[in-house]
LOTI-630138 format. One line per 10 residues: number of its first residue (from 1); their letters; for each residue x, y, z of C-alpha. Coordinates in Angstrom, 2 decimals, m for minus. Layout:
<recs>
NUM) a) X/Y/Z ~ ...
</recs>
This chain:
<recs>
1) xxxxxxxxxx) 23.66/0.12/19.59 ~ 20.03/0.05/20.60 ~ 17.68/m1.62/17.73 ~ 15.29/0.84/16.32 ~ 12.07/m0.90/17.35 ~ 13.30/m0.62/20.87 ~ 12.56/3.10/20.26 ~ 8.55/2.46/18.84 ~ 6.86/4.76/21.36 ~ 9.31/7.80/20.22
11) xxxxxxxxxx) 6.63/9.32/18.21 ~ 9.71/11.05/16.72 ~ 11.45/8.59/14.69 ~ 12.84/8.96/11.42 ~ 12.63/6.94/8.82 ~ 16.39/7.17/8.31 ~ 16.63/4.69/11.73 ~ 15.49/2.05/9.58 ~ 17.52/2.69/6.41 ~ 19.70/m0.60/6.56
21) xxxxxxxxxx) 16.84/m2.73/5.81 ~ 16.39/m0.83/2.18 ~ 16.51/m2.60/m1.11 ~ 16.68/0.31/m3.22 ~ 17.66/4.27/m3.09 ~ 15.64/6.28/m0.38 ~ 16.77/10.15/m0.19 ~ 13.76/10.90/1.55 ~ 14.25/12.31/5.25 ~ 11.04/12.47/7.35
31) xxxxxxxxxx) 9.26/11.55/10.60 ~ 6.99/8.44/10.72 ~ 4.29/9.96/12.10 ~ 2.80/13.80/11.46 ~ 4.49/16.14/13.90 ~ 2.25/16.90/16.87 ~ 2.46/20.26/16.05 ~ 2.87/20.09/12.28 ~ 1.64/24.04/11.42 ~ 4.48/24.47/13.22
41) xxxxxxxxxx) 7.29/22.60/12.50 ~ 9.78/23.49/9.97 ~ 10.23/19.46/9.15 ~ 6.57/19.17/8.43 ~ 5.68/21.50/5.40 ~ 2.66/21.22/3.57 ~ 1.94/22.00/m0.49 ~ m2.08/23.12/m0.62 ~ m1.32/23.70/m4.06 ~ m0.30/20.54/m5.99
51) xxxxxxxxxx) m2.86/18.68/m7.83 ~ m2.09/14.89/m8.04 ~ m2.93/14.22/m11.52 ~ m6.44/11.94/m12.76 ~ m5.76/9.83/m15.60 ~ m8.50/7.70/m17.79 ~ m7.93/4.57/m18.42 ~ m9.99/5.18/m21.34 ~ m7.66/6.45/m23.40 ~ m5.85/5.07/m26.41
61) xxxxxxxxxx) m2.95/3.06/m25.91 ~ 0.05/5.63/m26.30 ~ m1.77/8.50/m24.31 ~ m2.60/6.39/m21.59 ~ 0.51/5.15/m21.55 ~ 2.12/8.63/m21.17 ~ m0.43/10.16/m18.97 ~ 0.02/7.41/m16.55 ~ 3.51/7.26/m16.97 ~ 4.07/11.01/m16.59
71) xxxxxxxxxx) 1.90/11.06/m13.39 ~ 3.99/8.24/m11.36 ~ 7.36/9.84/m12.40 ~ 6.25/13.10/m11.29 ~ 5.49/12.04/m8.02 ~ 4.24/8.20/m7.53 ~ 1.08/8.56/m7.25 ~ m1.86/9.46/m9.59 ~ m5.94/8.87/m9.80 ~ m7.65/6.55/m12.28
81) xxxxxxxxxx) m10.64/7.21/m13.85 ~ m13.17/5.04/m16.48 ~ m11.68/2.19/m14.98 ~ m14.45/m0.15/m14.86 ~ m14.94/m0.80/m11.46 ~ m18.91/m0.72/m10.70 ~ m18.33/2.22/m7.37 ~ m21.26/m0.53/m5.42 ~ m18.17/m2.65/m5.39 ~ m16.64/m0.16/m3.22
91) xxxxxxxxxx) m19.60/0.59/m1.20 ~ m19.98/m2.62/m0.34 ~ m16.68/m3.18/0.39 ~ m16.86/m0.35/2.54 ~ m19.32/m2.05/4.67 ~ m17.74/m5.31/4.74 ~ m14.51/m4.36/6.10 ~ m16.41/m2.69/8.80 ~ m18.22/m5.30/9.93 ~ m15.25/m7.62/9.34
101) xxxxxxxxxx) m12.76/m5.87/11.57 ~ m15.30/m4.21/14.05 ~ m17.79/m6.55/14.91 ~ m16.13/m9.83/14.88 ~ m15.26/m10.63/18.36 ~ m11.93/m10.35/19.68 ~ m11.78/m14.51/20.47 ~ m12.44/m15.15/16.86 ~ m9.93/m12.52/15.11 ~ m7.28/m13.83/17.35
111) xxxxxxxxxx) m7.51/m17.22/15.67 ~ m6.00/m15.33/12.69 ~ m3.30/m13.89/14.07 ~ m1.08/m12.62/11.16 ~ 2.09/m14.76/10.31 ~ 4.50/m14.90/7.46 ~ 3.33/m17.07/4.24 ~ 5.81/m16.78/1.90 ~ 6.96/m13.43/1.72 ~ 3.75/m11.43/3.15
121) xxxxxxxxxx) 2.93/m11.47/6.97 ~ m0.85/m12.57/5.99 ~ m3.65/m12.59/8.69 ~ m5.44/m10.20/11.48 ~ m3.18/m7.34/13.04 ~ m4.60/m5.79/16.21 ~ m4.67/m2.24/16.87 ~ m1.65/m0.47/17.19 ~ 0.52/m3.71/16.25 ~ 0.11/m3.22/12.16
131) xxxxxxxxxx) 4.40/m3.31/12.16 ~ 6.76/m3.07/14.87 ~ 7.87/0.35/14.56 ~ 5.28/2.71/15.43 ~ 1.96/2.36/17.31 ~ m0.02/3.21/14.47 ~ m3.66/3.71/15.00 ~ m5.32/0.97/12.82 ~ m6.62/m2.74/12.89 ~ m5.12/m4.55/9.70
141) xxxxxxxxxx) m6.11/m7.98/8.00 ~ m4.10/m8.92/5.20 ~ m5.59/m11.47/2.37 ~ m3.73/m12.70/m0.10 ~ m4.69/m14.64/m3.14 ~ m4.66/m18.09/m1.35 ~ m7.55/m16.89/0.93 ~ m9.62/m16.99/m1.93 ~ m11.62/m19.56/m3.68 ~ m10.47/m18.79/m7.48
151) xxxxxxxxxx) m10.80/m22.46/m8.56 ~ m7.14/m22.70/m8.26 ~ m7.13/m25.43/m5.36 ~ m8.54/m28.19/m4.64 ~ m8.04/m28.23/m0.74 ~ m8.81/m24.77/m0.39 ~ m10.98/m23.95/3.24 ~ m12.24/m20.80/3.62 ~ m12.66/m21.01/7.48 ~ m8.61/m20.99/7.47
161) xxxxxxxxxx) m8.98/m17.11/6.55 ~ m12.37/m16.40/7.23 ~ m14.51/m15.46/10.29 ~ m17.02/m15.65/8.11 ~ m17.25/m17.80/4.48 ~ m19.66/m14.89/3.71 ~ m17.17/m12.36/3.87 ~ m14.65/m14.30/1.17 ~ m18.02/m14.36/m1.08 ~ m18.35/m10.39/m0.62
171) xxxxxxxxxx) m14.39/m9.40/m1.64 ~ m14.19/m11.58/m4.31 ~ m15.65/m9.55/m7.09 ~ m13.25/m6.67/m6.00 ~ m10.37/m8.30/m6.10 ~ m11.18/m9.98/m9.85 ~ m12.03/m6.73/m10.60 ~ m9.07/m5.47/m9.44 ~ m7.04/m8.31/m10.92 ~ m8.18/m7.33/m14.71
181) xxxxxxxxxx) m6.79/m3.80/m14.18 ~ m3.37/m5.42/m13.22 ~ m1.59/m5.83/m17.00 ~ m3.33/m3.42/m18.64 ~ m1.45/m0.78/m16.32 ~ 1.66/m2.73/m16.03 ~ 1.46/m2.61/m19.77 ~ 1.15/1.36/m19.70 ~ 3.87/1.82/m17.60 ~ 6.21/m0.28/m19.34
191) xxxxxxxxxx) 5.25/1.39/m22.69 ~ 5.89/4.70/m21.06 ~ 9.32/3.32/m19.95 ~ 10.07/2.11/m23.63 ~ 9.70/m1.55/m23.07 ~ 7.67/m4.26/m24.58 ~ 4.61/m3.57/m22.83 ~ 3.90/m7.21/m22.59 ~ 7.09/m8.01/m21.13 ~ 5.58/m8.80/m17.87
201) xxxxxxxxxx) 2.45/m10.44/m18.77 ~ 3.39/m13.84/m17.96 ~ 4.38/m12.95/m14.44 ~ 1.34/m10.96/m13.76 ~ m1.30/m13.24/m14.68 ~ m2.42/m14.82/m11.82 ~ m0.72/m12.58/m9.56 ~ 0.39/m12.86/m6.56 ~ m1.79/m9.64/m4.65 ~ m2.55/m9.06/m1.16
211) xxxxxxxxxx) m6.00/m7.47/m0.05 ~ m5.64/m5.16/3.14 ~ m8.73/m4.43/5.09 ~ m7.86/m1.36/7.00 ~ m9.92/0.03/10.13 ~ m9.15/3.09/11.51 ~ m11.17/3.68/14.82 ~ m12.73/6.82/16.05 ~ m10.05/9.16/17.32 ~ m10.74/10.21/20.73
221) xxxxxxxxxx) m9.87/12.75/22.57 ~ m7.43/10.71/24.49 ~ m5.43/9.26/21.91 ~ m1.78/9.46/22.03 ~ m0.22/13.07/20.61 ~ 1.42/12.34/17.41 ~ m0.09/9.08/17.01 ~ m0.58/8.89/13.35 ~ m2.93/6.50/11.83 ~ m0.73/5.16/9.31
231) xxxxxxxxxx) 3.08/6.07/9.80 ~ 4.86/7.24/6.94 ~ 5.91/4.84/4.75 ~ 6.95/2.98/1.25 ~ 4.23/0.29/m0.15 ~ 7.00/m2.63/m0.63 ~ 4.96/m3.68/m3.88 ~ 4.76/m3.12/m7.42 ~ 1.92/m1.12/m6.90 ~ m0.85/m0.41/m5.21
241) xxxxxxxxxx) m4.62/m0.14/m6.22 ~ m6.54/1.90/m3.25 ~ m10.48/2.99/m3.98 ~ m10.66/6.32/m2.83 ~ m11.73/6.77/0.66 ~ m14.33/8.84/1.88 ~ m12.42/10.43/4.98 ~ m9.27/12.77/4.75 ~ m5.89/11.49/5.77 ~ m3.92/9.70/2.84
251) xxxxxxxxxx) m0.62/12.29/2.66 ~ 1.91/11.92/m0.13 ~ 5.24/13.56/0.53 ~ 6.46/15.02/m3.02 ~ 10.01/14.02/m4.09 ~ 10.57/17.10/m5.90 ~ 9.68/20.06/m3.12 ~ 9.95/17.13/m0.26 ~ 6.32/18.70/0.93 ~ 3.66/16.56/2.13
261) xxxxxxxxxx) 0.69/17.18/m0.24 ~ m3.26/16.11/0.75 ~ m4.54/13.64/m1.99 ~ m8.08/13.88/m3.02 ~ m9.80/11.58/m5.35 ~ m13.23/11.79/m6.28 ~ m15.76/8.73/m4.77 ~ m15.67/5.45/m7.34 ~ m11.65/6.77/m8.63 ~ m9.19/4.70/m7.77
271) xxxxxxxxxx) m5.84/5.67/m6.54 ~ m2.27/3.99/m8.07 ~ 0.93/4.51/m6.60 ~ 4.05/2.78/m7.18 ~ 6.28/0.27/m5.04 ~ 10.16/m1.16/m4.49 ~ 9.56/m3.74/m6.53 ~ 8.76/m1.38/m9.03 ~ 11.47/1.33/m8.08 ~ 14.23/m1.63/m8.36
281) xxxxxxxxxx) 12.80/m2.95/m12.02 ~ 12.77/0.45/m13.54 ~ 16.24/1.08/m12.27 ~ 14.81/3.89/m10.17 ~ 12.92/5.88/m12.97 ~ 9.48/5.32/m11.23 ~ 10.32/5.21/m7.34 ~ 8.30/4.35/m4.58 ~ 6.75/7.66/m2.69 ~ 6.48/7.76/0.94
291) xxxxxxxxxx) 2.61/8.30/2.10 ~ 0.85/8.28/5.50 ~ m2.23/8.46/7.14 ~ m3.28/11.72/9.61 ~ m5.97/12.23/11.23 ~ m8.86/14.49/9.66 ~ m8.46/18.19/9.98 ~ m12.46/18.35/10.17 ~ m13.75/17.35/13.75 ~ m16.98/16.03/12.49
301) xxxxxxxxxx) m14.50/13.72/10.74 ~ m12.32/12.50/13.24 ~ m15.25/10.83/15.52 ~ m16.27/8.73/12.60 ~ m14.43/5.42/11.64 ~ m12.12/5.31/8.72 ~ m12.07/2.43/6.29 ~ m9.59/1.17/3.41 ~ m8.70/m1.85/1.18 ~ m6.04/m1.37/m1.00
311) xxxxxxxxxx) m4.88/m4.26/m3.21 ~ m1.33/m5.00/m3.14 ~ 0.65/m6.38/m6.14 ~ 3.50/m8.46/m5.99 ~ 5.72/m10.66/m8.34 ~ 5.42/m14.50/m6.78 ~ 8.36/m15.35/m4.64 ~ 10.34/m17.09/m7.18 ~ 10.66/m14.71/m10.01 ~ 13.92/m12.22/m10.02
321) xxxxxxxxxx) 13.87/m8.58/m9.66 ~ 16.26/m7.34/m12.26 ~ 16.33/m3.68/m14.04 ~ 14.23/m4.58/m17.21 ~ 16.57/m3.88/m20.42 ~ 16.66/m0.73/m22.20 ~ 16.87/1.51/m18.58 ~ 20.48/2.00/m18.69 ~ 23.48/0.75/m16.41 ~ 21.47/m1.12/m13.88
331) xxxxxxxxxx) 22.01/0.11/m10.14 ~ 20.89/m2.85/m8.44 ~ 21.89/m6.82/m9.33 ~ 19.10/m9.68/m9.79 ~ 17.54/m10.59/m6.51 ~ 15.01/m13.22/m5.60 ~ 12.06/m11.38/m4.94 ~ 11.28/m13.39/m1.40 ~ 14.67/m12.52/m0.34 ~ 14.13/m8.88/m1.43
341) xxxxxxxxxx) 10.59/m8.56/m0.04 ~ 11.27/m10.00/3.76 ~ 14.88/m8.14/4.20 ~ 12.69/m4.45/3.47 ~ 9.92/m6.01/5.86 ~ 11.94/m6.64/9.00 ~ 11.82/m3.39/9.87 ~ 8.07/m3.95/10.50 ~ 8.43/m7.18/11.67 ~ 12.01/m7.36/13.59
351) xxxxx) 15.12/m9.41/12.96 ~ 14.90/m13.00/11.91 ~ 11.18/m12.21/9.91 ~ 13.88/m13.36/6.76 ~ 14.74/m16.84/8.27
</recs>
């Protein structure tokens, strides 16, 4: 039987050719890139109506809590608001990423080539090589907490991460920003769920995250039909924090109706979606939601470059992934959450990325 990576210039593959790397229930049916002719494909519908829901993080305890909570079951995803972030955090950022991924030379990035550290393949992907599935259309670099100087080692180098010491000095902020959101929504969630809230607060302090600097070129008019610029896929996290980008494409295909649904967040929001790891520990109540990224309907859009820089959050390699109590008959038994983590992953990175 021919390996499904041998297939990653069929621009229609399924996700269902990679399903015996999953860790946890996926009904979900769909092609990893948008159909070249999505208006009109029957496979490819589209829901112009549905609102993802914006929840403040100002609220008290129990409504935030079930606002958030309510949100992510409905559909995985949901926008925060009044969460503290100062938005020049994410202009900046904006600007850094560019710079970062565009205008360091070639000869340089290539000295950070990404490989596997622990579970996460951290490091520089090159354009169309972000997994080996699909040729999507972005530049990655992946930084986890180690390529940061937090005060937490003492041999810590930034030129073994860095083109640039300057540019570990300009994500910093964003990611301890970032990091103080971290239990307060894990909290939420689990006091949606009817757990302790703080039964996860040991693990999640000083967590185990992964920056991604995203750069999505120009599209020209050359570029391969059906490319997509992010195939369609499931964050293998507990979730996700993504500042809301400034150019259309982030597509989030709804569980319920199994229609692909445009996400809009307002500029400074952030956006939250949930993960495996978080599908697996609340024995499928929250699951993770397949998203992609399209190209821009607008035209004046798609000649402009695309930036993002999510924040992934793990659990460290060592802890277990086990239903949490209270959820029922658990579906899935205690795994290590390496072992987990790197079996989803090879179907980005091939055979043997577990060993």
């Amino acid at each position: 039987m021919t390996d499904p990576r041998d297939r990653q210039m069929d621009l229609d593959a399924h996700n269902r050719d990679f399903q015996r790397y999953e860790q946890v229930e996926k009904r979900q049916d769909y092609r990893l890139a948008e159909a070249r002719d999505a208006a009109h494909d029957p496979g490819e519908r589209f829901d112009e109506e549905f609102a993802t829901r914006t929840v403040s993080m100002r609220q008290a305890p129990e409504a935030l809590a079930h606002a958030l909570g309510t949100a992510l079951q409905e559909i995985g995803f949901c926008v925060l608001t009044d969460h503290g972030v100062d938005p020049a955090l994410y202009r900046d950022a904006a600007g850094h990423t560019l710079r970062m991924l565009r205008d360091t030379p070639t000869t340089t990035k290539q000295r950070f080539r990404a490989r596997r550290h622990g579970s996460i393949n951290q490091g520089w992907f090159p354009l169309a090589e972000t997994s080996d599935i699909h040729p999507d259309q972005v530049e990655g670099w992946v930084l986890c907490r180690r390529a940061f100087d937090l005060g937490e080692r003492h041999d810590y180098d930034p030129a073994a991460f860095w083109p640039d010491p300057a540019f570990e000095r300009a994500f910093r902020p964003l990611c301890l920003a970032h990091e103080a959101l971290i239990l307060p929504i894990m909290q939420a969630v689990l006091r949606f769920l009817g757990v302790d809230p703080h039964a996860c607060d040991t693990r999640l302090t000083q967590t185990n995250f992964a920056l991604r600097l995203n750069h999505y070129p120009p599209i020209s008019t050359d570029a391969p039909a059906g490319a997509g610029r992010l195939l369609g896929h499931e964050d293998v996290t507990l979730f996700t924090l993504l500042p809301a980008p400034t150019i259309e494409g982030l597509q989030v295909l709804h569980r319920g109706s199994f229609a692909w649904v445009r996400l809009h967040a307002p500029p400074g929001s952030l956006i939250l979606n949930t993960g495996d790891y978080m599908q697996r520990l609340t024995n499928d109540r929250l699951p993770s939601t397949t998203h992609r990224v399209s190209p821009p309907r607008d035209p004046a859009q798609r000649v402009l470059p695309r930036v993002s820089f999510p924040m992934n959050v793990y659990l460290w390699e060592d802890e277990v992934i086990e239903v949490l109590p209270g959820l029922g008959p658990p579906k899935y038994p205690p795994v290590r959450a390496e072992d987990f983590h790197v079996r989803i992953t090879e179907k980005y990175y091939g055979d043997g990325y577990a060993d």
